[in-house]
N, C-alpha and C positions, 0 to 999 in steps of 0.2 A: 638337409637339402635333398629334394627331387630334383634325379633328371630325365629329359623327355627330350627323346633325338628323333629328329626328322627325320620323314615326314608322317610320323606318326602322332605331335607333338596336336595342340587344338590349334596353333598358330600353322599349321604343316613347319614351321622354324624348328630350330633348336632349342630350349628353353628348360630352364632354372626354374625350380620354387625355395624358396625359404620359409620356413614353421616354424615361428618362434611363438614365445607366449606375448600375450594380449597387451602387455601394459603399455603406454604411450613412452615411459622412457624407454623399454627396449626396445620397440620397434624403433621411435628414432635416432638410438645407437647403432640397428644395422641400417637405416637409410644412411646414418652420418655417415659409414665407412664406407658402402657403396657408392656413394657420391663422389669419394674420394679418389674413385678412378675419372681416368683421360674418359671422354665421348658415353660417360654414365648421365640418363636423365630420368626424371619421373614422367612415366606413362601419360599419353594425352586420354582425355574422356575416350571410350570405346576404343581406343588402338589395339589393343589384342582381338577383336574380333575383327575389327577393319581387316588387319592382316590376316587374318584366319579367309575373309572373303576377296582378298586381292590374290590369297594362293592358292584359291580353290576348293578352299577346306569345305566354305558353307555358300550358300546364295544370298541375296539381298532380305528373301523376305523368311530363309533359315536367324539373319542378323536380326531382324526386327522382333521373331516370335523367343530369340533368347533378353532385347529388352524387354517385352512382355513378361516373360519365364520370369524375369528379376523384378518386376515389379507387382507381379501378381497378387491382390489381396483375397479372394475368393477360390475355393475348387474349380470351379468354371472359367476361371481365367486364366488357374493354369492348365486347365486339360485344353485350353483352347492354342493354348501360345505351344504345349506340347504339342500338338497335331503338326501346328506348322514346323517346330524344329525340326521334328522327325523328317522331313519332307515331302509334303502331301499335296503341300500348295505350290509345290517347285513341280511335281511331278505331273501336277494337273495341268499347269502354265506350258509348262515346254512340249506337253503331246497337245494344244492346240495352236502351237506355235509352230508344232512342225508340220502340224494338221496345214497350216495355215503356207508353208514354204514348200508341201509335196505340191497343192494344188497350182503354187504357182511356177511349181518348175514343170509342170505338165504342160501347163498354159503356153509358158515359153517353148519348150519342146515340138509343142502343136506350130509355133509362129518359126521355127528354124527349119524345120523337115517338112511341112508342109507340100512343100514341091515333090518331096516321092510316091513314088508309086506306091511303095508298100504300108505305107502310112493312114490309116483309115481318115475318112472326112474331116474330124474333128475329134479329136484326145479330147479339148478340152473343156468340151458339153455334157460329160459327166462329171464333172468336178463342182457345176454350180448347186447342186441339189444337196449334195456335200457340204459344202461352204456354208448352204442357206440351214440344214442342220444344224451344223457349227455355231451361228449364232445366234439359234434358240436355245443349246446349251449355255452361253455365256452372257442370253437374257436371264435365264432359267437363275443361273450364277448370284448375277446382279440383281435379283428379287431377295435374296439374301442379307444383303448389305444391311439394314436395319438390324437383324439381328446379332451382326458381327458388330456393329456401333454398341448395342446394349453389353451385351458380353465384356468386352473391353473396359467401356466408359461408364454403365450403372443401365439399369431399369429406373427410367425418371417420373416419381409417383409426389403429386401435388396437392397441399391441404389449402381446399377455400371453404371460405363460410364468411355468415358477418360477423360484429363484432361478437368478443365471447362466447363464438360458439364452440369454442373447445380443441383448437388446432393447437396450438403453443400445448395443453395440457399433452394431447397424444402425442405429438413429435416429442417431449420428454419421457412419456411412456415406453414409445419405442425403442427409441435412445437408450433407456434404460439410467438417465441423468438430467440434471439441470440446464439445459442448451438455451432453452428461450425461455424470457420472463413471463412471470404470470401473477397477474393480479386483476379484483373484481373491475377494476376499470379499464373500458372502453377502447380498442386502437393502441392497445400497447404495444404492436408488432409495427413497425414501420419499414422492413425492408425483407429479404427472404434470408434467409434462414435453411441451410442446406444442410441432412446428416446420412451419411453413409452408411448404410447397414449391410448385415451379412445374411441370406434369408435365402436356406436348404444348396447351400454354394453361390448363389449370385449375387451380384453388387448390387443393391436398390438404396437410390439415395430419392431421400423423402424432405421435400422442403414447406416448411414454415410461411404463410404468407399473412400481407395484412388485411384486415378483417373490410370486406368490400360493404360498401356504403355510401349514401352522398355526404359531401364532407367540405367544407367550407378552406380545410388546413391544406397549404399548400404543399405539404411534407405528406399528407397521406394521402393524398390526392396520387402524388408519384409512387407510392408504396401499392396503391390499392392497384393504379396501370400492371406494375411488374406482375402485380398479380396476377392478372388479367390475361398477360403477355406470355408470361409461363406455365400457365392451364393450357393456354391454349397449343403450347405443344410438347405439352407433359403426354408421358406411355400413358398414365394410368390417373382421374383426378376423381380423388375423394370430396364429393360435396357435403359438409359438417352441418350440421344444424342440432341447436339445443331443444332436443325434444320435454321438456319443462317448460321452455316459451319460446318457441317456435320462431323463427325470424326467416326470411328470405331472404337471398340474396338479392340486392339493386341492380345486378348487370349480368345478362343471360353468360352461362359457362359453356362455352364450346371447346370441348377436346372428343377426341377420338374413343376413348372407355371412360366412363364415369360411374361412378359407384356413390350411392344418396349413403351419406352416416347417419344414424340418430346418437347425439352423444349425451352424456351427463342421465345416463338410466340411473344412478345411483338416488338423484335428486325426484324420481318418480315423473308422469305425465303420462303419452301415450308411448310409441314407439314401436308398436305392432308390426307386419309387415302389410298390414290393410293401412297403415299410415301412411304408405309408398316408400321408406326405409328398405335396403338392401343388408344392413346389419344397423344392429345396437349396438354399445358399448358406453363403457362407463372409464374413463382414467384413471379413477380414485382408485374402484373395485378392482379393477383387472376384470370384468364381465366384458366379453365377447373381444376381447382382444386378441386371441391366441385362433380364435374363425377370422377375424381381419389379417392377422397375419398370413395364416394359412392361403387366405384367400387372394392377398399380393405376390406370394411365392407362387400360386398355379400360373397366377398369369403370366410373371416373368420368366418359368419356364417355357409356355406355351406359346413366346414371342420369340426364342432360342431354338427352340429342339425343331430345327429344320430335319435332321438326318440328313444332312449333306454339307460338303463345306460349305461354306461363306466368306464374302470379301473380308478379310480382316481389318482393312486401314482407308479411310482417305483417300490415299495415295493411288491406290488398286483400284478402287472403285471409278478414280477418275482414267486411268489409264485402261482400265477394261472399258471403259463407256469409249472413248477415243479409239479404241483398237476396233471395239466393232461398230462403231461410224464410219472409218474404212472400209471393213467388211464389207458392210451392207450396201455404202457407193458401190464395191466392185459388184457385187450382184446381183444389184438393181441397174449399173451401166450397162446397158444392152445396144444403147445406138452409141457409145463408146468405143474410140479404139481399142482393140484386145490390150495394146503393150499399154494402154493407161488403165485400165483394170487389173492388168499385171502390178503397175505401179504400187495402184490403190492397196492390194495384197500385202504387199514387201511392208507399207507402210504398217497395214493392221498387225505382221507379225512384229514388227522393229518395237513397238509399242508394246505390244505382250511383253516382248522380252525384257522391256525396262522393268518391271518389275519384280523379275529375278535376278534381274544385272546382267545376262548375259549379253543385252544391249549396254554399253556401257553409258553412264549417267551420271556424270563426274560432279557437276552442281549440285545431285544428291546425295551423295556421300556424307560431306560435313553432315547435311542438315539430321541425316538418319544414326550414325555414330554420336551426335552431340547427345544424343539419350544418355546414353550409358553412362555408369559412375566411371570414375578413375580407379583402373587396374581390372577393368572387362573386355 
């Protein structure tokens, strides 16, 4: 048994560990006897860190970067959830929150003393040029956000083509397994088809779709939609075509990066890059797959590597947009009363600060804590 006395404890509590070995009956031998005390219960989802951030130990979005830290499947997701824990995004939030509370206590200062003599015209007309700074930083911020979504949740990279042109074969390639069926016939894929990869630290999940075509069947008819629907706002969409016998696709691909395949080189035809091909590649061989790889890894770093933080969640992203919609009413209200631009202020900082908690935000709690497993 470890003990760990406050307030040096990760709870700032008191706190026990027990170190037994692994087996299910010993551990349930010392839950049994533990239980056996008056006012003993088993830990709720996240309670230990709840209280770690009810007693000051950590902040709101230090809570969030250690479910990240535990869920991590790539290097990039944990050096990302690291940054936060350390506290980087606590430290950035609160110097523009106070950024955001010096200006309006000038403002107010300007509106209480105003009547003395010794008081120059207006404190608070150099505070707007300030302000208006401030929120081309937490523009600057929030042009980030896309890459704090990738990092997190995957670099989202889409296989279309028509039928048999060889999507189902590379998505098992890459996989490195049998995921999606594959046979000479026609519209074997009816639905997507999602797989997770690991590619130089980042999460790229690469999905399977069905082969686009006009088509009489009511099931691929909706197969070939989702297809359609998920190109269209996939990071990255590989356009497949069997360069043996060449097929187009029926229905124009619009997404944002698109990369033309030629696949099935194994089987011969053209495939040059005066064919309009951006790579070749073969599933059988392994020809040009390891340039395809290589070539989805540059991009999904090149969608990441801001050099500077990024919104991490959701959450932030909405609450930084609401905070500097505030903002920007106060320093755009010019034929505004000063004490309602004051307002406007209070409000942009109270809103920053939810998202370190040091606005309190008690609806949030549950929903941020229910992450975690039992006994974090």
């Amino acid at each position: 048994m470890l003990y760990f006395p406050a307030p040096a404890s990760f709870t700032g509590e008191d706190t026990a560990e027990f170190h037994v070995h692994g087996g299910r009956a010993v551990v349930q031998g010392v839950l049994d006897a533990l239980n056996a005390f008056d006012g003993c219960r088993p830990a709720e989802a996240g309670e230990f860190t709840r209280r770690a951030f009810l007693n000051g130990k950590i902040d709101l979005t230090g809570a969030e970067a250690l479910a990240d830290l535990i869920g991590a499947e790539t290097e990039a997701q944990r050096r990302f959830a690291m940054s936060r824990a350390a506290g980087a995004y606590r430290d950035l939030y609160s110097r523009w929150q106070a950024r955001m509370t010096r200006a309006r206590a000038l403002i107010e200062a300007d509106l209480d003393f105003s009547d003395e003599q010794d008081v120059p015209g207006s404190v608070a007309d150099a505070v707007w040029d300030e302000l208006a700074a401030l929120s081309r930083e937490i523009g600057a911020h929030l042009d980030g956000a896309r890459a704090g979504e990738i990092i997190r949740e995957g670099y989202n990279v889409v296989l279309i083509g028509a039928p048999n042109s060889g999507k189902s074969s590379l998505l098992n390639c890459l996989a490195r397994r049998d995921v999606a069926i594959v046979t000479e016939e026609a519209g074997t894929t009816r639905d997507l088809i999602d797989v997770a990869l690991d590619m130089d630290g980042y999460k790229v999940i690469v999905t399977d779709t069905a082969g686009v075509r006009e088509s009489d069947s009511a099931v691929e008819k909706i197969g070939i939609q989702k297809a359609i629907e998920r190109s269209s706002t996939a990071d990255l969409v590989l356009l497949l075509t069997d360069i043996s016998s060449p097929i187009q696709v029926s229905r124009p691909v619009t997404a944002k990066d698109v990369l033309r395949i030629g696949t099935k080189l194994d089987l011969g035809g053209g495939g040059g890059s005066g064919d309009g091909y951006d790579l070749v590649i073969s599933s059988v061989t392994g020809a040009g797959i390891s340039g395809l790889l290589e070539t989805i890894g540059k991009r999904a770093i090149s969608c990441t590597a801001s050099g500077s933080l990024v919104p991490a969640r959701a959450r932030h992203v909405d609450l930084l947009n609401k905070s500097r919609k505030s903002l920007d009413a106060a320093i755009s209200g010019e034929d505004n009363p000063i004490e309602l631009r004051a307002e406007m202020l209070r409000t942009a900082a109270n809103t920053l600060g939810k998202i370190t908690g040091t606005v309190q935000v008690d609806e949030l709690l549950d929903l941020i804590f229910s992450e975690f497993c039992i006994g974090k």
